[in-house]
VMD Tcl script that draws the C-alpha trace (Angstrom):
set ca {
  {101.72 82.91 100.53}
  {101.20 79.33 99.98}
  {105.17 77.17 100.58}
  {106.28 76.51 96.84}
  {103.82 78.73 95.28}
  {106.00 81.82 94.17}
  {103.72 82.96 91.05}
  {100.63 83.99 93.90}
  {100.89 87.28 95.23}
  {99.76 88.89 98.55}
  {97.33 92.36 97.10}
  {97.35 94.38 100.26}
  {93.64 96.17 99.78}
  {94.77 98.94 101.97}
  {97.75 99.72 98.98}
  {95.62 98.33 96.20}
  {97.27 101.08 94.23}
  {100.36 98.83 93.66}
  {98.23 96.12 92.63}
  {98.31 94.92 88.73}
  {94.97 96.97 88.54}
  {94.59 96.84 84.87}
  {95.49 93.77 84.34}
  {92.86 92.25 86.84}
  {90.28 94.66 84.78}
  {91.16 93.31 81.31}
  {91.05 89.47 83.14}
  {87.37 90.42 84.49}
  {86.15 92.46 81.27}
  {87.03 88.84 78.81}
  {85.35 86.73 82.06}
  {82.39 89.30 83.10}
  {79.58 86.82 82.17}
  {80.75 85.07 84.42}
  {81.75 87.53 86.91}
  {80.58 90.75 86.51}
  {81.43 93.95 84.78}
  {84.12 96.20 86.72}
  {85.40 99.39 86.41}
  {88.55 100.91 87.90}
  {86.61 102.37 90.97}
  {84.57 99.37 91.44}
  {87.62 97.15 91.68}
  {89.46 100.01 94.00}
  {86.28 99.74 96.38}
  {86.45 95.87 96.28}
  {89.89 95.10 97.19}
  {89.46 98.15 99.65}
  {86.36 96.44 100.85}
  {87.88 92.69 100.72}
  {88.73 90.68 103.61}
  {91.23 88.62 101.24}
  {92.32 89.40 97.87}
  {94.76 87.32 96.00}
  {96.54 88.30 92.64}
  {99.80 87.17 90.76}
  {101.69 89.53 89.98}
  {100.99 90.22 86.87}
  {97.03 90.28 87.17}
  {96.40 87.10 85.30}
  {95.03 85.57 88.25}
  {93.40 86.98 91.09}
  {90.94 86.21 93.73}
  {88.64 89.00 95.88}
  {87.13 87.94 99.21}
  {84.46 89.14 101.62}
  {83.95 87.95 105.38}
  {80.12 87.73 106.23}
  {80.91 91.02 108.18}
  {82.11 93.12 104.60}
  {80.18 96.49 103.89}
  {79.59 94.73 100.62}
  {76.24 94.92 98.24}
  {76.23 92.08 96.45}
  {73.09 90.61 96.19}
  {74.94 86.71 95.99}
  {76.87 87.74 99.20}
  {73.77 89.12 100.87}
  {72.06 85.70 100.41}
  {74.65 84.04 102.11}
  {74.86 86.91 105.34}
  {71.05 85.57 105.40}
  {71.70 82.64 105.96}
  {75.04 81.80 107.49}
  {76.93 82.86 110.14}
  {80.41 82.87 110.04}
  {82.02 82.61 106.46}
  {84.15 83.32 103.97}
  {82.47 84.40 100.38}
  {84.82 84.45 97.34}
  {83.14 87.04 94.85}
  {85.27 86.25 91.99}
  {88.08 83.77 91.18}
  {89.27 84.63 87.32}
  {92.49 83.27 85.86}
  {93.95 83.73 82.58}
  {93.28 81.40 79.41}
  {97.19 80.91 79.61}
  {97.09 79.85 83.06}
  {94.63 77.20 83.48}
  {95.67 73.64 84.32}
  {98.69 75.07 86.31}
  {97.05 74.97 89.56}
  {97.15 78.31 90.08}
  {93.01 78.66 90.87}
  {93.32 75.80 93.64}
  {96.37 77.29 95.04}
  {94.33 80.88 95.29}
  {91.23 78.58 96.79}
  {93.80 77.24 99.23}
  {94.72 80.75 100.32}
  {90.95 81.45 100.80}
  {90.41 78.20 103.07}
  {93.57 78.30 104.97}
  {92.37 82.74 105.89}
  {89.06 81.33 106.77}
  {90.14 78.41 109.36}
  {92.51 81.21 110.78}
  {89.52 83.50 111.19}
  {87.51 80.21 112.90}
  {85.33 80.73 109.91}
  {83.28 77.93 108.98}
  {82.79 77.53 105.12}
  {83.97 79.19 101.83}
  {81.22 79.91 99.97}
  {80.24 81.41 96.50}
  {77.82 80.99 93.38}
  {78.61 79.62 89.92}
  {76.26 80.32 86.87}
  {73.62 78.03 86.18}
  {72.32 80.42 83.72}
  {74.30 81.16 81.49}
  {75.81 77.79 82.59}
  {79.42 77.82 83.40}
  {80.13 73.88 83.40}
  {83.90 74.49 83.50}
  {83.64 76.46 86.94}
  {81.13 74.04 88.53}
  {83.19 70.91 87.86}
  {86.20 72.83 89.40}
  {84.17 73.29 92.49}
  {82.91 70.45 93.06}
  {86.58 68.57 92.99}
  {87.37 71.25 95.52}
  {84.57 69.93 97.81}
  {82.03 72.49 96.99}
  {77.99 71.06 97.28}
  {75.02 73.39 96.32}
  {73.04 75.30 99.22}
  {70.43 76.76 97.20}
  {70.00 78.56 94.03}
  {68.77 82.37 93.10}
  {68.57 84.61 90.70}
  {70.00 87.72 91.51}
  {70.09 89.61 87.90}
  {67.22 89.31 84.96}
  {68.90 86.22 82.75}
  {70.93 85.12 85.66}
  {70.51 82.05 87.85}
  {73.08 80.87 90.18}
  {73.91 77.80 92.34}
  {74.95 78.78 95.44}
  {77.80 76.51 96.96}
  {80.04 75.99 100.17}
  {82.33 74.03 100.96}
  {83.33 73.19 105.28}
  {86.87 74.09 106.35}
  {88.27 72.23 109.10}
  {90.43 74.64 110.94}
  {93.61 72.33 110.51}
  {93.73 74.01 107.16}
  {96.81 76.10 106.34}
  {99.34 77.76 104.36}
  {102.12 76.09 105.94}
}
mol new
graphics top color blue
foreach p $ca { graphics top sphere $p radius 0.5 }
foreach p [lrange $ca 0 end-1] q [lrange $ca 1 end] { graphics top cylinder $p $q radius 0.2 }
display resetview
């Protein structure tokens, strides 16, 4: 848990039965444009699947993570197990309306780069919408240090930027 940051939660993925399940599912049905539709099984398998996921505790905010070794089928993390090496890939960030402008999305990015220069991963990676655009989530990014790597488009009407962003190994949690 990040020092000072009491509202983020630790979701264990092997209990992910005590996580705010439906919570995170209502978050990601409002948000699956930009996401992706879930069901209660597919989220079950994800966090299962995750090398970090992130939640408070009430499911308004949560954050599910893959490490380029992940049984995972996502064609946006599969481009990036391609091409890269050692990573981190956040498949979805999603905070609640109510929540934004809090910090709470750079304080669950700072969990994901502090677990990846523990790991001696290189980068955290992931994809924002370019089609539909999602303007919102690519100015967030790039203030984070994010830079495009390519672009594809992994579903009919859906074009993504694909971004990463270097983590020097000093980072922490501390």
């Amino acid at each position: 848990m990040m020092a000072g940051r009491r509202d983020i939660a630790f979701i264990d993925p092997a209990r992910s039965a005590a996580a705010p399940l439906a919570e995170m599912l209502a978050l990601n049905e409002r948000h699956k444009t930009q996401t992706s539709p879930l069901d209660a099984a597919r989220l079950a398998a994800l966090l299962d699947a995750s090398s970090l996921a992130r939640a408070t505790p009430d499911g308004a905010a949560f954050l599910i993570a893959f490490d380029e070794g992940s049984d995972y089928d996502s064609p946006n993390f599969l481009w990036f197990r391609n091409r890269l090496e050692r990573f981190l890939y956040v498949d979805r960030i999603v905070v609640a309306e109510s929540l934004r402008g809090r910090g709470i999305a750079r304080a669950l990015y700072g969990e994901a780069f502090a677990a990846a220069a523990l790991a001696g991963r290189d980068r955290v990676v992931c994809e924002v919408n370019l089609v539909p655009p999602n303007r919102g989530s690519d100015a967030f990014h790039a203030a984070l240090g994010f830079a495009e790597v390519g672009r594809g488009a992994p579903a009919p009407g859906k074009v993504v930027r694909y971004l990463a962003r270097e983590v020097a190994k000093r980072e922490t949690t501390s």
